[in-house]
PDB file with SEQRES, HELIX, SHEET and CRYST1 records, atoms N, CA, C and O in Angstrom:
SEQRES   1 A   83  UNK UNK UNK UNK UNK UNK UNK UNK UNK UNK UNK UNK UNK          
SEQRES   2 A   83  UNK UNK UNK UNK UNK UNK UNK UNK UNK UNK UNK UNK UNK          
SEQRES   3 A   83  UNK UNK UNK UNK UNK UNK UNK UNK UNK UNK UNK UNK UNK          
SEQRES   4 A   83  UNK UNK UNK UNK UNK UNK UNK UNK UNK UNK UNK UNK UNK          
SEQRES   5 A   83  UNK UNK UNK UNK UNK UNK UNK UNK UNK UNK UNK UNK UNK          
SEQRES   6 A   83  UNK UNK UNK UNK UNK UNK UNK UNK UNK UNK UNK UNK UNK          
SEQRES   7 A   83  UNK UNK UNK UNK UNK                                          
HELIX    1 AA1 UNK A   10  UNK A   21  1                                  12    
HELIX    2 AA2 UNK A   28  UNK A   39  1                                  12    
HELIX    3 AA3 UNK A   46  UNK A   58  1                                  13    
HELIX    4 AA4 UNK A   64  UNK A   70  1                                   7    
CRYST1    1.000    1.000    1.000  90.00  90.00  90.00 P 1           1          
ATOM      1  N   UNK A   1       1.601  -5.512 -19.778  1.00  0.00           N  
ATOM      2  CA  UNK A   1       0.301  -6.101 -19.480  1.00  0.00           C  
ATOM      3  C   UNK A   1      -0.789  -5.299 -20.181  1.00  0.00           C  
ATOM      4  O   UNK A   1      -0.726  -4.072 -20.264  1.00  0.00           O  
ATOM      5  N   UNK A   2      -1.936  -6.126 -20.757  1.00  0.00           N  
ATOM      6  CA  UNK A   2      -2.978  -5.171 -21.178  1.00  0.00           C  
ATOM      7  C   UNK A   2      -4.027  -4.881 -19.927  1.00  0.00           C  
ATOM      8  O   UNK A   2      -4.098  -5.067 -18.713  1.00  0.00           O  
ATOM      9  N   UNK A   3      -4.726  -4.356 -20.916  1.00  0.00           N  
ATOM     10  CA  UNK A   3      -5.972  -3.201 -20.078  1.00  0.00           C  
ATOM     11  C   UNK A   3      -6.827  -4.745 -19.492  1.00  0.00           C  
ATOM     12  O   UNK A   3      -7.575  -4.624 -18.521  1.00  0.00           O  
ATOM     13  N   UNK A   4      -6.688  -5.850 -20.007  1.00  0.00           N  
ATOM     14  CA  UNK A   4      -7.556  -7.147 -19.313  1.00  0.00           C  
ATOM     15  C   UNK A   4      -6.710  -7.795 -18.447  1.00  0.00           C  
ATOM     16  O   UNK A   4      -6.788  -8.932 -17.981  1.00  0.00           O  
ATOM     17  N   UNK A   5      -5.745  -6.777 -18.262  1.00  0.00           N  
ATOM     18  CA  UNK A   5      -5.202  -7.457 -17.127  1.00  0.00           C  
ATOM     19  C   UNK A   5      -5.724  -7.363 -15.376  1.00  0.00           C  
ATOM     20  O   UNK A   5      -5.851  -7.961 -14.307  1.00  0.00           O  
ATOM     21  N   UNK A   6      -5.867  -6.201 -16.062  1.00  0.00           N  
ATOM     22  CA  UNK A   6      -5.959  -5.202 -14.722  1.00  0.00           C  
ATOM     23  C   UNK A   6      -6.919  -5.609 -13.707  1.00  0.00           C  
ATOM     24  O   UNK A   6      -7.923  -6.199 -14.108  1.00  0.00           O  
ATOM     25  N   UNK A   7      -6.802  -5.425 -12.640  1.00  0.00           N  
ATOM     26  CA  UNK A   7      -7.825  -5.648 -11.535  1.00  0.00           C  
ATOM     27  C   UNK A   7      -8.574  -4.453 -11.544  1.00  0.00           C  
ATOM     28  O   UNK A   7      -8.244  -3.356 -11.994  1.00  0.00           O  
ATOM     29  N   UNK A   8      -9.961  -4.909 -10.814  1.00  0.00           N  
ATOM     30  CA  UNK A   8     -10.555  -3.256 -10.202  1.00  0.00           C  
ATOM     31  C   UNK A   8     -10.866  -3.806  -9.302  1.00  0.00           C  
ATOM     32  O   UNK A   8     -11.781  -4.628  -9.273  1.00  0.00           O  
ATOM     33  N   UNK A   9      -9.766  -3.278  -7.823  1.00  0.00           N  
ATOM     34  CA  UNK A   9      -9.616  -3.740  -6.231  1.00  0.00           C  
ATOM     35  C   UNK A   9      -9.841  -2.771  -5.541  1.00  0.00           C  
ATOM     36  O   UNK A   9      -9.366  -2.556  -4.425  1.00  0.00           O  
ATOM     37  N   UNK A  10     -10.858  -1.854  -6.363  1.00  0.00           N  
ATOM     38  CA  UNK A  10     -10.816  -0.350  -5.894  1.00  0.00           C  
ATOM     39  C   UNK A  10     -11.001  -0.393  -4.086  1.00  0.00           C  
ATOM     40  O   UNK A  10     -10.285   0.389  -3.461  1.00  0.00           O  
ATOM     41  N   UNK A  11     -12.069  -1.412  -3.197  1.00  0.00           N  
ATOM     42  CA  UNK A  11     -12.279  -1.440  -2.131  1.00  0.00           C  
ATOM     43  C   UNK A  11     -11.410  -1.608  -1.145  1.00  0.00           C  
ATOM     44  O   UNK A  11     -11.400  -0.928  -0.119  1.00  0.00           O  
ATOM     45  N   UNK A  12     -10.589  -2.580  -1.424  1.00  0.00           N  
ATOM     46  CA  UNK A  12      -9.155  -3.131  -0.758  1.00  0.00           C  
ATOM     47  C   UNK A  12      -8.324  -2.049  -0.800  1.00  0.00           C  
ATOM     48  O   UNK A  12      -7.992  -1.507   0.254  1.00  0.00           O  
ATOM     49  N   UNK A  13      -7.756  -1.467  -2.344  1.00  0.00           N  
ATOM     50  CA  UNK A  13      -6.863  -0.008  -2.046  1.00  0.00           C  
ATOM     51  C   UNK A  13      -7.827   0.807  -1.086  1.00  0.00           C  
ATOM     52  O   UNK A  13      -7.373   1.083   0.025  1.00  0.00           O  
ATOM     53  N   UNK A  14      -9.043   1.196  -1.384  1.00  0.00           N  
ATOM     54  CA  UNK A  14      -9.438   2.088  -0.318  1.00  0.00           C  
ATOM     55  C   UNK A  14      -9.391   2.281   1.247  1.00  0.00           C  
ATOM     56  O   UNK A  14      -9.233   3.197   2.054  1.00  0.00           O  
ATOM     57  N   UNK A  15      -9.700   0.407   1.231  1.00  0.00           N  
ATOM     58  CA  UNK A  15      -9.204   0.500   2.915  1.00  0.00           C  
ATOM     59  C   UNK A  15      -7.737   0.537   3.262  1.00  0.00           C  
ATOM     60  O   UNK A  15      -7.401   0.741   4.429  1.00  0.00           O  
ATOM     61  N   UNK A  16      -6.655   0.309   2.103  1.00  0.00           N  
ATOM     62  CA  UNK A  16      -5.452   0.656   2.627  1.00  0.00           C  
ATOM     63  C   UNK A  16      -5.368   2.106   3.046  1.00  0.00           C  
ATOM     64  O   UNK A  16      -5.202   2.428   4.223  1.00  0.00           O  
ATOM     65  N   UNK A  17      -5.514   3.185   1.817  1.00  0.00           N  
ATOM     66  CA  UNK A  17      -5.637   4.628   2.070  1.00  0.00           C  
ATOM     67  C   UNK A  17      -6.566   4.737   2.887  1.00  0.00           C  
ATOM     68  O   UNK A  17      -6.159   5.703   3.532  1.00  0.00           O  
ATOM     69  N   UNK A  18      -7.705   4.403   3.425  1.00  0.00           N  
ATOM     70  CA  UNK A  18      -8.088   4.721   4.997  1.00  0.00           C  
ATOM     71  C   UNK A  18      -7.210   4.188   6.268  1.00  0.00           C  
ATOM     72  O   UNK A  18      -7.192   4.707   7.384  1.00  0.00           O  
ATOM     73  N   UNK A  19      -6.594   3.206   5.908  1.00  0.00           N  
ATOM     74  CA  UNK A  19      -5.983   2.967   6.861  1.00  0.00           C  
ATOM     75  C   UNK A  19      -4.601   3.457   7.122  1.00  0.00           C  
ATOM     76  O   UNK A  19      -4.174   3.036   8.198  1.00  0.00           O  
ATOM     77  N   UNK A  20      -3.760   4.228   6.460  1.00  0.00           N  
ATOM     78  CA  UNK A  20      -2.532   4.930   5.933  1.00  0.00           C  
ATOM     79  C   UNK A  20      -3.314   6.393   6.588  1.00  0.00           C  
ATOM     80  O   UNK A  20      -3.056   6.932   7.664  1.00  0.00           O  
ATOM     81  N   UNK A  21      -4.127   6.729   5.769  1.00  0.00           N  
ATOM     82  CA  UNK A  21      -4.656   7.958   6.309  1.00  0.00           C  
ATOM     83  C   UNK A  21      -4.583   8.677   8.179  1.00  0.00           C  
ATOM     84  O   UNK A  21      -4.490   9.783   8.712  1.00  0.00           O  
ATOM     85  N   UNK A  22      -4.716   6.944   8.684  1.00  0.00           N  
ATOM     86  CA  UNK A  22      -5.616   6.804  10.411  1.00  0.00           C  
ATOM     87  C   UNK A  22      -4.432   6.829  10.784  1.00  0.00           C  
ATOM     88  O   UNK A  22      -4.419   7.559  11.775  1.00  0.00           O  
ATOM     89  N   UNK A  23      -2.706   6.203  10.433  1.00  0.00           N  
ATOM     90  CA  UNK A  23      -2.261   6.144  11.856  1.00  0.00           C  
ATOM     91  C   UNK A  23      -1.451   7.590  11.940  1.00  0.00           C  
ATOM     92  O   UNK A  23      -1.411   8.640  11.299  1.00  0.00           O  
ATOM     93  N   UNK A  24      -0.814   6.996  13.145  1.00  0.00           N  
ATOM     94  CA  UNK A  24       0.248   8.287  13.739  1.00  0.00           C  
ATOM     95  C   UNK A  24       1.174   7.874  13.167  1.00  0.00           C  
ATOM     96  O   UNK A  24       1.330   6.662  13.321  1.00  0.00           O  
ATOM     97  N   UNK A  25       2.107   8.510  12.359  1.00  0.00           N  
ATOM     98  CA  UNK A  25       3.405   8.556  12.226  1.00  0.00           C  
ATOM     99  C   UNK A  25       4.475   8.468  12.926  1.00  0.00           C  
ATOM    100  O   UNK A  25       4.878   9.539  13.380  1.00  0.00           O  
ATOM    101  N   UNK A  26       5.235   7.291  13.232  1.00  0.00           N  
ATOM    102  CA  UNK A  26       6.183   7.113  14.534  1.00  0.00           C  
ATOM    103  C   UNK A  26       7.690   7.290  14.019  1.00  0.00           C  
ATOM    104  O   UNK A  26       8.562   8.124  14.263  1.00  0.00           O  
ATOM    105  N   UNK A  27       7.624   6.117  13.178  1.00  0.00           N  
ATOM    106  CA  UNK A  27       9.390   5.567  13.017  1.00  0.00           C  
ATOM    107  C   UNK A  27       9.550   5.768  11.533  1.00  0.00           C  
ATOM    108  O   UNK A  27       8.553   5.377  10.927  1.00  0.00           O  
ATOM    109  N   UNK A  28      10.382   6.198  10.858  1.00  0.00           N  
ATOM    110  CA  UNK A  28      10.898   6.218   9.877  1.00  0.00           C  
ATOM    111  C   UNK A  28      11.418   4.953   9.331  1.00  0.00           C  
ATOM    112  O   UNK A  28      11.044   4.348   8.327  1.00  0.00           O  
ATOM    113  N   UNK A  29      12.209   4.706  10.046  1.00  0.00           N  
ATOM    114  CA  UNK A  29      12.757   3.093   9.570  1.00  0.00           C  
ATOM    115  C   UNK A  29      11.453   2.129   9.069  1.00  0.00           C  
ATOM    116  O   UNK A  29      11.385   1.281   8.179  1.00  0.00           O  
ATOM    117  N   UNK A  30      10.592   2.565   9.898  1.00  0.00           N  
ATOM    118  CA  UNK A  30       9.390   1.623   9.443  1.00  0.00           C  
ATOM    119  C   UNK A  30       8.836   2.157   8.213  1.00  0.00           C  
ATOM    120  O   UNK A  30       8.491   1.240   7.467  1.00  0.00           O  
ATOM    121  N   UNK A  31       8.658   3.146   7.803  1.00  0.00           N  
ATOM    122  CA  UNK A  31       8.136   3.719   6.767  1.00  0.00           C  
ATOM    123  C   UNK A  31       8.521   3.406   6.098  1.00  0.00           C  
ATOM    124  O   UNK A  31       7.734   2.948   5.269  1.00  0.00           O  
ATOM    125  N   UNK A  32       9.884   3.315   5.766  1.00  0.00           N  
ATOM    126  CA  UNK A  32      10.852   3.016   4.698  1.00  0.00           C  
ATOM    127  C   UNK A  32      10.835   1.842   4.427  1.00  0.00           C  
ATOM    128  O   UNK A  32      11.079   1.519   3.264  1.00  0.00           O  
ATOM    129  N   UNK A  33      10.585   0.983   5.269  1.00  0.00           N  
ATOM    130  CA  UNK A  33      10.667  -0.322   5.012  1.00  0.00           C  
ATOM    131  C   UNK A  33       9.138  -0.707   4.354  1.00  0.00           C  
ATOM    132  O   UNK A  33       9.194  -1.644   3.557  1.00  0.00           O  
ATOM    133  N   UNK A  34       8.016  -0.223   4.531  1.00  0.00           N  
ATOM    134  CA  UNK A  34       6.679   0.133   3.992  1.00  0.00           C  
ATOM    135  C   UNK A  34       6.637   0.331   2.387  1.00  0.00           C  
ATOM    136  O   UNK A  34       6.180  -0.519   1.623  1.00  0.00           O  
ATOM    137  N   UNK A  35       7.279   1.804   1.911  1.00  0.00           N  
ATOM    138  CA  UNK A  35       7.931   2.117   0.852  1.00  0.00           C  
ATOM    139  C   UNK A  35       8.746   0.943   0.570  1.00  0.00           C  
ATOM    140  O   UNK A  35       8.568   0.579  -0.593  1.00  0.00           O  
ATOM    141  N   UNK A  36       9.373   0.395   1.053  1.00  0.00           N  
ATOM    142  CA  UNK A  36      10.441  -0.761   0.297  1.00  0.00           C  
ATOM    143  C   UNK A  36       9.666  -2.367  -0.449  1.00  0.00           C  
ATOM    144  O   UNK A  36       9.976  -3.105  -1.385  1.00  0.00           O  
ATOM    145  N   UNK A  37       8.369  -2.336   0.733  1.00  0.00           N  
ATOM    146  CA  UNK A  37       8.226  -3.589   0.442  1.00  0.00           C  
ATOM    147  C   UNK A  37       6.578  -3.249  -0.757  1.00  0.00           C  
ATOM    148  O   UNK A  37       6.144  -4.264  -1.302  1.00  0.00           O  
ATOM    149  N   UNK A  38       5.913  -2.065  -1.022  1.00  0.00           N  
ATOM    150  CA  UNK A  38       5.113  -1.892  -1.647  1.00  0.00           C  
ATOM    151  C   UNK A  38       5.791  -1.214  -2.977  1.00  0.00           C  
ATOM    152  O   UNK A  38       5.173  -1.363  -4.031  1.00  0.00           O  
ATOM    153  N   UNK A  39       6.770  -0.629  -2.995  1.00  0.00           N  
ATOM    154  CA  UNK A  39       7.796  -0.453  -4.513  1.00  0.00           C  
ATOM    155  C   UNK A  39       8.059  -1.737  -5.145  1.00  0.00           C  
ATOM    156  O   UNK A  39       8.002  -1.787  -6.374  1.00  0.00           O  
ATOM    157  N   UNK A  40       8.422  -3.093  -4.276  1.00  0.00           N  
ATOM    158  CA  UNK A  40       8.674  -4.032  -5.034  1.00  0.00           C  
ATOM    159  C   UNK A  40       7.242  -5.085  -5.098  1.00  0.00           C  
ATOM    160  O   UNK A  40       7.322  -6.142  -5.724  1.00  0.00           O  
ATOM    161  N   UNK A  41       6.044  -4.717  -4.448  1.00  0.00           N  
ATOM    162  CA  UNK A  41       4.983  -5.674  -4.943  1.00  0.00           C  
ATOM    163  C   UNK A  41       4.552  -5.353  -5.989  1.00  0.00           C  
ATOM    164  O   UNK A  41       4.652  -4.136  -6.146  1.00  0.00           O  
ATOM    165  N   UNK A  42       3.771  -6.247  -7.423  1.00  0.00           N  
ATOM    166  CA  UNK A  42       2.957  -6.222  -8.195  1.00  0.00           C  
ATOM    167  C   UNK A  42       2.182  -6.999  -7.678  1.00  0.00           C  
ATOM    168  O   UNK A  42       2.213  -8.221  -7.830  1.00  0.00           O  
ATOM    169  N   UNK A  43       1.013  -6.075  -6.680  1.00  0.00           N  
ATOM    170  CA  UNK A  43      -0.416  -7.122  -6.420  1.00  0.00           C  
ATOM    171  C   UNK A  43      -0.831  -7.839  -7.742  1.00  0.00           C  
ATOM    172  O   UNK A  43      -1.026  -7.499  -8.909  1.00  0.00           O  
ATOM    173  N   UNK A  44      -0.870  -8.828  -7.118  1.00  0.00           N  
ATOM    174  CA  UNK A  44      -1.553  -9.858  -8.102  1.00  0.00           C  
ATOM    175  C   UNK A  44      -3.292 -10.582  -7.280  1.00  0.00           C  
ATOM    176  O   UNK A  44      -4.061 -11.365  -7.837  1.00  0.00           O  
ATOM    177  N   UNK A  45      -3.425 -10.064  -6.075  1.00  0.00           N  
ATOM    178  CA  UNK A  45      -4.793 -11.025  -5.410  1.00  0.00           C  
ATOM    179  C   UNK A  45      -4.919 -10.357  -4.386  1.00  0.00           C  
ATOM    180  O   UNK A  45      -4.296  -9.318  -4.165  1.00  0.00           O  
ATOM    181  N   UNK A  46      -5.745 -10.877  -3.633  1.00  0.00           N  
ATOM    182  CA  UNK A  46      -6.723 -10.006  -2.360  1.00  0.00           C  
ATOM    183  C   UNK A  46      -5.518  -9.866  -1.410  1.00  0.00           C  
ATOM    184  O   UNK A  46      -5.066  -8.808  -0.972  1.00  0.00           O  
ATOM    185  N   UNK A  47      -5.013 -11.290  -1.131  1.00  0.00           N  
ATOM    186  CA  UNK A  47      -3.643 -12.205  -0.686  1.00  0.00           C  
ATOM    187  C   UNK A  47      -2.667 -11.142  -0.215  1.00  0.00           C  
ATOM    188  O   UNK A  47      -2.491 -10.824   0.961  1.00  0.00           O  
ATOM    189  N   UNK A  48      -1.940 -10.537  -1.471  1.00  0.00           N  
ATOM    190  CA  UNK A  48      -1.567  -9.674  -1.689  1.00  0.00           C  
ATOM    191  C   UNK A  48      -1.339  -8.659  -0.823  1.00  0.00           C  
ATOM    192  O   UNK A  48      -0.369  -8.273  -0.170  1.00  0.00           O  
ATOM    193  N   UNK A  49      -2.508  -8.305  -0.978  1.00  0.00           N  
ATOM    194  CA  UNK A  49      -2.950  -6.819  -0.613  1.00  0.00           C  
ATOM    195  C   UNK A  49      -3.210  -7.241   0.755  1.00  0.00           C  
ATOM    196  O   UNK A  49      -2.367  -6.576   1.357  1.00  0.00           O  
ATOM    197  N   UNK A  50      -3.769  -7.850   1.548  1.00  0.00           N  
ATOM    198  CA  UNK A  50      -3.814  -7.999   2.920  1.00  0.00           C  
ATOM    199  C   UNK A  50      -2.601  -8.390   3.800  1.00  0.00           C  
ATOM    200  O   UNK A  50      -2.492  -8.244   5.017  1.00  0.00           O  
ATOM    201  N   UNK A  51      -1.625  -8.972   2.840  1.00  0.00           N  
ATOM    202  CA  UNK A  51      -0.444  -8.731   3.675  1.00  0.00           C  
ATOM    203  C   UNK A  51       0.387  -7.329   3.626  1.00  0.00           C  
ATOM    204  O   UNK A  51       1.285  -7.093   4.435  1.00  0.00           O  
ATOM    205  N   UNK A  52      -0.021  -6.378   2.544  1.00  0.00           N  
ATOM    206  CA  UNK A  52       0.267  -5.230   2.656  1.00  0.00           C  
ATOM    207  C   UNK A  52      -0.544  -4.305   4.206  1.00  0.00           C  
ATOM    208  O   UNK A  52      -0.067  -3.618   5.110  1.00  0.00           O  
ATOM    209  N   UNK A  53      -1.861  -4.733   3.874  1.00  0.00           N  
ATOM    210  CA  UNK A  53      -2.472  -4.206   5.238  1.00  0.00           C  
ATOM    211  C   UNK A  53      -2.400  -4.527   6.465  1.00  0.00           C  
ATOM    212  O   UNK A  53      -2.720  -3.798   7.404  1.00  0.00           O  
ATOM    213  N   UNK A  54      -1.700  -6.361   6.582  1.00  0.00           N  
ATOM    214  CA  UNK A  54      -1.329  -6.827   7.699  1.00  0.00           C  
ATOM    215  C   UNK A  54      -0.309  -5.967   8.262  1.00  0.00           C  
ATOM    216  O   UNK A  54      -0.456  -5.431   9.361  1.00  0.00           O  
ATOM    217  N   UNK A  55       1.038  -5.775   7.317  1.00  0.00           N  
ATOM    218  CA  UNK A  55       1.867  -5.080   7.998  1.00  0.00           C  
ATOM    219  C   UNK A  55       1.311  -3.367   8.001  1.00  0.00           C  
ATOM    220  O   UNK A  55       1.375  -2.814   9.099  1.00  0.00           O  
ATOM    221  N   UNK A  56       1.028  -2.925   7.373  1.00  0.00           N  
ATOM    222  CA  UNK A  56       0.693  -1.027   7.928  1.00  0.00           C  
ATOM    223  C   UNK A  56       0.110  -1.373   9.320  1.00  0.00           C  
ATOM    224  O   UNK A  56       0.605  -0.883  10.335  1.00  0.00           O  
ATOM    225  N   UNK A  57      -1.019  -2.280   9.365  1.00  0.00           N  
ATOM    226  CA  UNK A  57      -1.693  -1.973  10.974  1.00  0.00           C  
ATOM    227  C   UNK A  57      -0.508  -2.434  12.009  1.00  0.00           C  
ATOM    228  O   UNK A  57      -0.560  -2.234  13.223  1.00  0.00           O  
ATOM    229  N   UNK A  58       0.602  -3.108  11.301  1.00  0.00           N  
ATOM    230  CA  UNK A  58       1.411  -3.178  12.797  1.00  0.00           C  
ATOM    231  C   UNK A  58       2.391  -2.162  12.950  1.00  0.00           C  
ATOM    232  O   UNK A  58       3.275  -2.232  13.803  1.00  0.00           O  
ATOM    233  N   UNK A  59       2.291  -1.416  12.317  1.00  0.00           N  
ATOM    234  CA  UNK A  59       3.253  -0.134  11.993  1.00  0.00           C  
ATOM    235  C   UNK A  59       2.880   0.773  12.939  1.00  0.00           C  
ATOM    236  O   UNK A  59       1.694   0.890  13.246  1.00  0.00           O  
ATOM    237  N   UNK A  60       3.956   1.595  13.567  1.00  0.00           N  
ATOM    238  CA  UNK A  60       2.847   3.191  14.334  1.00  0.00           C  
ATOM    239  C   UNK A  60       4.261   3.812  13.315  1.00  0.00           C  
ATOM    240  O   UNK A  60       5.401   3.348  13.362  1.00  0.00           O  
ATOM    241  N   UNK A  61       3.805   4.939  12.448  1.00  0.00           N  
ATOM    242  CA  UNK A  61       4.693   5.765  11.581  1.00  0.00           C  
ATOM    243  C   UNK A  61       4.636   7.065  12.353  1.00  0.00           C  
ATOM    244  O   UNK A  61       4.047   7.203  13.425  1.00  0.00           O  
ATOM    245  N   UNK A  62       5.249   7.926  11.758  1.00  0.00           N  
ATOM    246  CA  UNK A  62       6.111   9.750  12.507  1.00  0.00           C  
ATOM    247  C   UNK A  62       5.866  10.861  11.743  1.00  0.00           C  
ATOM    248  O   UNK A  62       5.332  11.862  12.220  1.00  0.00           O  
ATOM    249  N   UNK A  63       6.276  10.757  10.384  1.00  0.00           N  
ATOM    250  CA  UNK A  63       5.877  12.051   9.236  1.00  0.00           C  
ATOM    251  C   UNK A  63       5.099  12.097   8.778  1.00  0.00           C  
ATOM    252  O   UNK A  63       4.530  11.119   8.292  1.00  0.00           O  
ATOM    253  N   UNK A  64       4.706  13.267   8.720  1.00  0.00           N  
ATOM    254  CA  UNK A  64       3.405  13.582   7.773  1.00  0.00           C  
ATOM    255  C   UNK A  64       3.558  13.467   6.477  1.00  0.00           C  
ATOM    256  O   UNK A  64       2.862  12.753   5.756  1.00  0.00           O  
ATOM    257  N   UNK A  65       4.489  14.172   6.119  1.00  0.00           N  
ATOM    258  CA  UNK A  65       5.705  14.175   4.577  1.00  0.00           C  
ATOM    259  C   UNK A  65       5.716  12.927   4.226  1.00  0.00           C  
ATOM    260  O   UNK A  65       5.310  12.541   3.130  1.00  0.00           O  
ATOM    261  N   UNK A  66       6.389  11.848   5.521  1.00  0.00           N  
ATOM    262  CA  UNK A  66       6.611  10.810   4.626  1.00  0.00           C  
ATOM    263  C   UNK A  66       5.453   9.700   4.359  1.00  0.00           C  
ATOM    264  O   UNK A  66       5.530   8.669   3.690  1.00  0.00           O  
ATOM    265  N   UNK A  67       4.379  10.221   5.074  1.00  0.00           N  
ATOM    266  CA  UNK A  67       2.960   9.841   4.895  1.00  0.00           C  
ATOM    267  C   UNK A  67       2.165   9.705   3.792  1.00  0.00           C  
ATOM    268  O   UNK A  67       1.396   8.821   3.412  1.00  0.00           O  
ATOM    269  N   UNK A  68       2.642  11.174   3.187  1.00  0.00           N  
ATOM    270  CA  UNK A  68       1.737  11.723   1.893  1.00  0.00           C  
ATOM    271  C   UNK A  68       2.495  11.083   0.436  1.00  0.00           C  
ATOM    272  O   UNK A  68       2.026  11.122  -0.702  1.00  0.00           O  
ATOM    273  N   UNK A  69       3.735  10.528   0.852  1.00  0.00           N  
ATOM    274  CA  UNK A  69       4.390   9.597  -0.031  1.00  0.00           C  
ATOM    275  C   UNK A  69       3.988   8.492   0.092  1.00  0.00           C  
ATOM    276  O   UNK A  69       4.018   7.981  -1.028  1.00  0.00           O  
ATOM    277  N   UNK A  70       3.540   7.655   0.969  1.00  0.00           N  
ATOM    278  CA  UNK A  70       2.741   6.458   1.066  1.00  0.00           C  
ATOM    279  C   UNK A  70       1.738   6.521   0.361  1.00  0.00           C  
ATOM    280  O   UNK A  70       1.562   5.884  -0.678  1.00  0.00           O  
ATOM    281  N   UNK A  71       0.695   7.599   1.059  1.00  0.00           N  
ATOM    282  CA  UNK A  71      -0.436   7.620   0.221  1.00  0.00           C  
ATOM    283  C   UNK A  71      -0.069   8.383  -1.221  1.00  0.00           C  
ATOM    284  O   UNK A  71      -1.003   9.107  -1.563  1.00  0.00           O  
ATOM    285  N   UNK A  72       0.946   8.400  -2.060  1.00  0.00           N  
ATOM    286  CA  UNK A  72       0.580   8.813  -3.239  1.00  0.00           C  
ATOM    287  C   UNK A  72       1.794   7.790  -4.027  1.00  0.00           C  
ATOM    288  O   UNK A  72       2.141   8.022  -5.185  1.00  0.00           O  
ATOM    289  N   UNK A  73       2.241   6.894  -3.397  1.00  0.00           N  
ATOM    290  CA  UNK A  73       2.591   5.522  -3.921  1.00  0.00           C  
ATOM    291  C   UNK A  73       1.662   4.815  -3.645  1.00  0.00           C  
ATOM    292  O   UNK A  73       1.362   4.303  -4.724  1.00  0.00           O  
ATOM    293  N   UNK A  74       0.682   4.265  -2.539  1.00  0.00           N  
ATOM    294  CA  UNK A  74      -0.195   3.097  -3.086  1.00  0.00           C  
ATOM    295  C   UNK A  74      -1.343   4.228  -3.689  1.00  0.00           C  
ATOM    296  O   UNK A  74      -2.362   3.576  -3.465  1.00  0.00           O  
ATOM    297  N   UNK A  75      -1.704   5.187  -4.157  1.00  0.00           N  
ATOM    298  CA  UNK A  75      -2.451   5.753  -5.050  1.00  0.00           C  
ATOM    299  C   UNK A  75      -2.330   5.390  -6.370  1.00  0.00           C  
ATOM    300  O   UNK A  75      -3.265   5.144  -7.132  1.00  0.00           O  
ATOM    301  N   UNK A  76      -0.587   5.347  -6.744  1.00  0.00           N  
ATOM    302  CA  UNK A  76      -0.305   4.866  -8.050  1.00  0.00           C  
ATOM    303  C   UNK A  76      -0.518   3.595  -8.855  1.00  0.00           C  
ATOM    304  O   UNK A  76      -0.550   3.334 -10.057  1.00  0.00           O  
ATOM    305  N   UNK A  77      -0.656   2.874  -7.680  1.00  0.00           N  
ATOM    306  CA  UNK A  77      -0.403   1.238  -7.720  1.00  0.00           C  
ATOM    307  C   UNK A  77      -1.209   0.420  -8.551  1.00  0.00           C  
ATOM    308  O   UNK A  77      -2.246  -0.005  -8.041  1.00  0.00           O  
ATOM    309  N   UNK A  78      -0.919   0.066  -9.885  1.00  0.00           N  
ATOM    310  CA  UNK A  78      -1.855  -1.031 -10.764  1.00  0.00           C  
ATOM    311  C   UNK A  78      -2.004  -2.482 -10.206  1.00  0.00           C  
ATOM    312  O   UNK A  78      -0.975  -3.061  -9.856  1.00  0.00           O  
ATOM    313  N   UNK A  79      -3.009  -3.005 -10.117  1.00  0.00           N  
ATOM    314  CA  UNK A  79      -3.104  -3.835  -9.541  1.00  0.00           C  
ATOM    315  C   UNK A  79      -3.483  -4.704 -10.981  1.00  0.00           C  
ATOM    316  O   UNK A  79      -4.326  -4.423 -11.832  1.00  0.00           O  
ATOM    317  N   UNK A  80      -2.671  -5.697 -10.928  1.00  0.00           N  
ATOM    318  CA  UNK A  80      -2.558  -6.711 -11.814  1.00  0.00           C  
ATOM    319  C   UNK A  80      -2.888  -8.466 -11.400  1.00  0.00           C  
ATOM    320  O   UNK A  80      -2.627  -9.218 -10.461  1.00  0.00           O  
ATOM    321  N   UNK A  81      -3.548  -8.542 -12.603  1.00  0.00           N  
ATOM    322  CA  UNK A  81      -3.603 -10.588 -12.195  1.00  0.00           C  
ATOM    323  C   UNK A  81      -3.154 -10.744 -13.358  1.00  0.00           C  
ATOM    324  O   UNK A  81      -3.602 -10.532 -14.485  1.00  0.00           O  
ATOM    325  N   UNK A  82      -1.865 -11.287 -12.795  1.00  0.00           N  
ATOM    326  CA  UNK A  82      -0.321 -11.755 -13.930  1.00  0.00           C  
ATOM    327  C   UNK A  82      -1.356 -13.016 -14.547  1.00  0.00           C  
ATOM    328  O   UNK A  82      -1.492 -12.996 -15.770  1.00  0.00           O  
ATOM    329  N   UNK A  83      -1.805 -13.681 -14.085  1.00  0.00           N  
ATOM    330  CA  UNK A  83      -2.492 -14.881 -15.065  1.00  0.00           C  
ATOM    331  C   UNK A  83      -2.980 -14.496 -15.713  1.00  0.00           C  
ATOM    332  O   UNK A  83      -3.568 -15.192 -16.540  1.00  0.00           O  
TER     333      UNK A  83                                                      
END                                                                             
């Protein structure tokens, strides 16, 4: 993809990493499954991304560790509009 591909969703990632930031860390299984389902998205729309945030707020997560891997996978995250 080129550089006109790219989104700038800077607000939306931000409220994810505020909201990643806020909870408690509960379950692992859930985390993982977090990690599982944001490794295989290429945001493409707001859409997107709010079903990413739909599910974190129903999440209560456990590690801190495996926290700081959340937040430094959706840190990485290019946000693309495939059209």
């Amino acid at each position: 993809l080129n550089e006109s591909e790219r989104l700038a969703l800077a607000d939306p990632l931000n409220d994810v990493l505020a909201l990643v930031e806020s909870l408690t860390l509960v379950d692992v299984d859930a985390l993982n499954d977090v990690l599982v389902l944001v490794e295989s998205l290429t945001l493409v729309d707001v859409d997107a991304l709010n079903d990413v945030l739909a599910l974190v707020e129903s999440l209560t997560l456990v590690d801190v560790d495996a926290l700081n891997d959340v937040l430094a996978l959706v840190e990485s995250l290019t946000l693309v509009d495939v059209d």
